[in-house]
C-alpha positions in Angstrom: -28.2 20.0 3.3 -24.2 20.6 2.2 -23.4 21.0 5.8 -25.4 17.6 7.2 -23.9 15.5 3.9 -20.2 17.1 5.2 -20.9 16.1 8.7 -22.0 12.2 7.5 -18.6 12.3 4.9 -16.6 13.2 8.5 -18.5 10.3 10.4 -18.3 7.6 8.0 -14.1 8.7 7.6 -13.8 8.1 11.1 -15.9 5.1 11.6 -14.2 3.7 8.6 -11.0 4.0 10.3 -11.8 2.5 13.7 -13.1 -0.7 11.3 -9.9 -0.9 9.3 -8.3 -0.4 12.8 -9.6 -3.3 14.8 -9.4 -5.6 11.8 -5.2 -4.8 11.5 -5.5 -6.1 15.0 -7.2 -9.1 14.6 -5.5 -9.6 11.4 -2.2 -9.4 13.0 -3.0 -12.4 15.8 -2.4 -9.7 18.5 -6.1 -10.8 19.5 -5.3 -14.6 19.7 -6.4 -15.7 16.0 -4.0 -16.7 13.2 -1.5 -13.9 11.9 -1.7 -13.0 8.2 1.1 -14.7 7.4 -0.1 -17.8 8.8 -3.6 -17.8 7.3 -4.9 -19.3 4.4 -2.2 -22.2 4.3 0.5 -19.7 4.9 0.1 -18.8 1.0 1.4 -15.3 1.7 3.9 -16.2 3.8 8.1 -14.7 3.5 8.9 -18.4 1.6 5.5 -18.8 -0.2 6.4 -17.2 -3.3 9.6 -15.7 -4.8 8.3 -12.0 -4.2 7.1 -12.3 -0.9 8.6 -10.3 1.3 10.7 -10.7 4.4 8.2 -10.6 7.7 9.6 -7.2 8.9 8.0 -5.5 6.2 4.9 -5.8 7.6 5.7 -3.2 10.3 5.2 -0.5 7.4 1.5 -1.0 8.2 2.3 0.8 12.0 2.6 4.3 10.2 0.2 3.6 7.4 -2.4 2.9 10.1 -1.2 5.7 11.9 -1.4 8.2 9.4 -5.1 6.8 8.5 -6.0 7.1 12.2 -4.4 11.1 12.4 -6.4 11.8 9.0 -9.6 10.4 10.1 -9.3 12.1 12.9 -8.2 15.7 11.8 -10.4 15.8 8.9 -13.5 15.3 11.5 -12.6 18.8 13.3 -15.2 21.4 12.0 -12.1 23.5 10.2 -11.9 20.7 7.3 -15.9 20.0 7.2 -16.8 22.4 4.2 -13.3 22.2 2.9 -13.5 21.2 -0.8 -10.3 18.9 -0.7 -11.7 16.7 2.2 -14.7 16.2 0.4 -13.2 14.9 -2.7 -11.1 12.7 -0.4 -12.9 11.5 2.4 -14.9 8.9 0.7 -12.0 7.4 -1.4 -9.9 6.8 2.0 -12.7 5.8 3.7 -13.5 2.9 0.8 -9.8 2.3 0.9 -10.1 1.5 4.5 -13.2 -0.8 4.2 -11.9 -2.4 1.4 -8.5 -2.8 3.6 -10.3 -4.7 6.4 -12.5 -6.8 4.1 -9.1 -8.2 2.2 -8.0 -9.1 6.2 -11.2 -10.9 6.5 -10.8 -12.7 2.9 -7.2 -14.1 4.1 -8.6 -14.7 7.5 -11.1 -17.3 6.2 -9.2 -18.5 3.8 -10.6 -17.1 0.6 -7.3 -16.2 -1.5 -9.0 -16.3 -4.5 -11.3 -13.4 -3.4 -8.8 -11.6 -1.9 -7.0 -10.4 -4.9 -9.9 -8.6 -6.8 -10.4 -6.9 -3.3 -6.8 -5.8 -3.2 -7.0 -4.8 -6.5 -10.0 -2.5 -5.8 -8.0 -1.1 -3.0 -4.7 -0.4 -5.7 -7.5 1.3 -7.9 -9.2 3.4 -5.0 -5.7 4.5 -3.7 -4.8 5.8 -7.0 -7.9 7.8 -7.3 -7.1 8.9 -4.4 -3.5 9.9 -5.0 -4.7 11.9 -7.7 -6.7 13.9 -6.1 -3.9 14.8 -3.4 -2.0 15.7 -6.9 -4.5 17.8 -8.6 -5.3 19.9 -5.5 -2.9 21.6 -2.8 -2.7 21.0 0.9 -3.1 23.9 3.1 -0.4 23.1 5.6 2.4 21.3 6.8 -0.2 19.2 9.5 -2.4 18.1 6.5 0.5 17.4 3.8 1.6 14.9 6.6 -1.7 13.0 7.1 -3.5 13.3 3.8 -1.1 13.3 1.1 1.9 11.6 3.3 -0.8 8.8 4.3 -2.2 8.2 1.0 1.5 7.7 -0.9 2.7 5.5 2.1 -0.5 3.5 1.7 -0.2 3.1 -2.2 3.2 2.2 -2.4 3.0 -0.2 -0.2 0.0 -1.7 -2.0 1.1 -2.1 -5.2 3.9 -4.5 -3.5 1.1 -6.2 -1.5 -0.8 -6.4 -4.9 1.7 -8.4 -6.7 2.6 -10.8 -3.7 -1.1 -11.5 -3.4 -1.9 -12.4 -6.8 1.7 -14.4 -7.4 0.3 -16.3 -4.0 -2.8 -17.3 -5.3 -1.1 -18.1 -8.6 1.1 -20.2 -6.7 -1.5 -21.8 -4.4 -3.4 -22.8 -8.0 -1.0 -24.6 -9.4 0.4 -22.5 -11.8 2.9 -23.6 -13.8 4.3 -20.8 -15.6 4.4 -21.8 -19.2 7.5 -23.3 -18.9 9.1 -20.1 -17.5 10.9 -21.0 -13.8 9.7 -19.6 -10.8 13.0 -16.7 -10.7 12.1 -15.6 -14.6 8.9 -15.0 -13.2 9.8 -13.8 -10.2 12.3 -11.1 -12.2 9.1 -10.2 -14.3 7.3 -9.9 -12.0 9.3 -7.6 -9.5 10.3 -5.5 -12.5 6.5 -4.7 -13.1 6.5 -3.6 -9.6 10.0 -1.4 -10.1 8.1 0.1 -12.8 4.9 1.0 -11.2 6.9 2.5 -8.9 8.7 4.4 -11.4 5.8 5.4 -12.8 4.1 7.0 -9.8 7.4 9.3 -8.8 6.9 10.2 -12.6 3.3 11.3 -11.9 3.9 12.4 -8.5 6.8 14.7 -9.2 8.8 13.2 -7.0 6.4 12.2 -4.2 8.9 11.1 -1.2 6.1 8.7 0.6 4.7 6.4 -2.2 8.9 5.9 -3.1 9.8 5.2 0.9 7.1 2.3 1.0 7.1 0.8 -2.5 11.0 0.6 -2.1 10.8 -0.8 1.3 8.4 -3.5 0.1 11.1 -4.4 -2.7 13.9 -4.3 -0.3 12.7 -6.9 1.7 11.7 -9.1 -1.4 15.0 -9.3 -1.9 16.3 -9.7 1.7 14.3 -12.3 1.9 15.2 -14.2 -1.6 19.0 -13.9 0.4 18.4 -15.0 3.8 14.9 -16.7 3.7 13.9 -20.3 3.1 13.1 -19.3 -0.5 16.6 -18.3 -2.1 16.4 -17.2 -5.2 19.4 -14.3 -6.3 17.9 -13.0 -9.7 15.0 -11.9 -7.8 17.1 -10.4 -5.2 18.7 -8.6 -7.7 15.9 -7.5 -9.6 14.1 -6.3 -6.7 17.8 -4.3 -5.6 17.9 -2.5 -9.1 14.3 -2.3 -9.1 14.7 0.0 -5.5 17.5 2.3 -7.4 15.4 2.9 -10.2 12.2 4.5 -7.9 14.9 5.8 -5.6 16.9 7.6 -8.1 13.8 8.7 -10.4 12.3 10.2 -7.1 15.4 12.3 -6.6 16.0 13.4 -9.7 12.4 14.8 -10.1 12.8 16.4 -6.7 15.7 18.0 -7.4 15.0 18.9 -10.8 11.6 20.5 -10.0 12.7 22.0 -6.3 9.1 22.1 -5.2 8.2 23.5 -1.9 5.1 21.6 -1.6 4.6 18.6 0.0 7.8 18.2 1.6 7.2 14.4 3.3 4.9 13.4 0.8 
């Protein structure tokens, strides 16, 4: 019975990932339809909102969906289907990647206001997830790479994606901030997202991968708020000190603890 619910935990991974997969494709325009950016009345995109970021950030996605794709497929070789850390993982990354290509869909078809409980089910499964890769040890460099790399590239990055897609639909309703201007929210706002990220290298102990994406999110919010359509310098600022706080946090806990483990992640 163990060994035939292991085997569906390994298929459902890897079908999960082929889903997420082909929707990043479709949801990118590469198959002819309308580019994320571009969809639901452009609402997330680089000059919708103070805090979106500039559209190069995006390409963080190419080694997010890598990594998924290298996971799904290594944890599907018979070494890792009885191994005790790939079943505590396999069904949070493979709701993460369901719940990844249903948020494309959401934007897709317009529905912004669904798309940010979705999103926000995806920050909550990813953290789950990233516990788990902190409460139990990798057995090697290959799977420190693909599972605990992945999943801290993949939650950084969301919790940036989390608060552009809720300040869009904020924005798209009409929001009027309670008399706050758009850069006092867009300084609380990025701050909040500094601090998450501060947070996590708390919790992580330093955790290189989760920094890397959440700072690169950041750094194109404010390259963006400089160069962009949408010009705004307090939150370019805030989002440039909000990057040396997780950068410098992350560093110090590395150095301070010296770790061995989890080199990349």
């Amino acid at each position: 019975m163990d060994e035939t619910r292991d085997t569906l935990r390994q298929a459902v991974v890897l079908v999960s990932a082929i889903i997420a997969v082909v929707g990043a494709f479709i949801g990118s325009g590469a198959a002819g339809g309308t580019p994320i950016q571009n969809a639901a009345g452009g609402a997330l995109a680089a000059d919708a909102t103070p805090i979106a970021p500039g559209g190069p950030a995006f390409a963080i996605w190419t080694p997010i969906y890598v990594g998924l794709l290298a996971y799904a497929v290594w944890q599907s070789l018979p070494k890792q289907r009885t191994d005790e850390r790939q079943r505590r993982l396999g069904y949070p990354i493979a709701a993460s990647l369901i719940l990844n290509a249903t948020w494309i869909l959401s934007i897709q078809f317009g529905f912004l206001a669904a798309s940010v409980p979705i999103i926000a089910a995806l920050l909550v499964v990813l953290i789950w997830a990233f516990r788990i890769t902190l409460d139990t040890r990798p057995k090697n460099v290959v799977e420190t790479i693909v599972a605990d790399g992945t999943v801290g590239l993949y939650l950084g990055w969301v919790c940036v994606a989390t608060a552009a897609n809720v300040t869009a639909l904020l924005v798209a309703a009409g929001f009027r901030g309670f008399g706050l201007g758009a850069d006092a929210w867009a300084v609380l706002i990025v701050s909040v997202a500094g601090l998450v990220g501060v947070l996590v290298a708390i919790r992580g102990n330093g955790r290189l991968a989760p920094a890397v994406s959440l700072s690169w999110g950041l750094a194109w919010v404010a390259i963006a708020r400089l160069t962009g359509d949408l010009l705004s310098a307090p939150a370019a600022i805030a989002a440039m000190v909000a990057v040396a706080a997780v950068i410098a946090v992350t560093i110090t806990l590395r150095i301070r603890n010296r770790s061995p483990r989890a080199v990349v992640a």
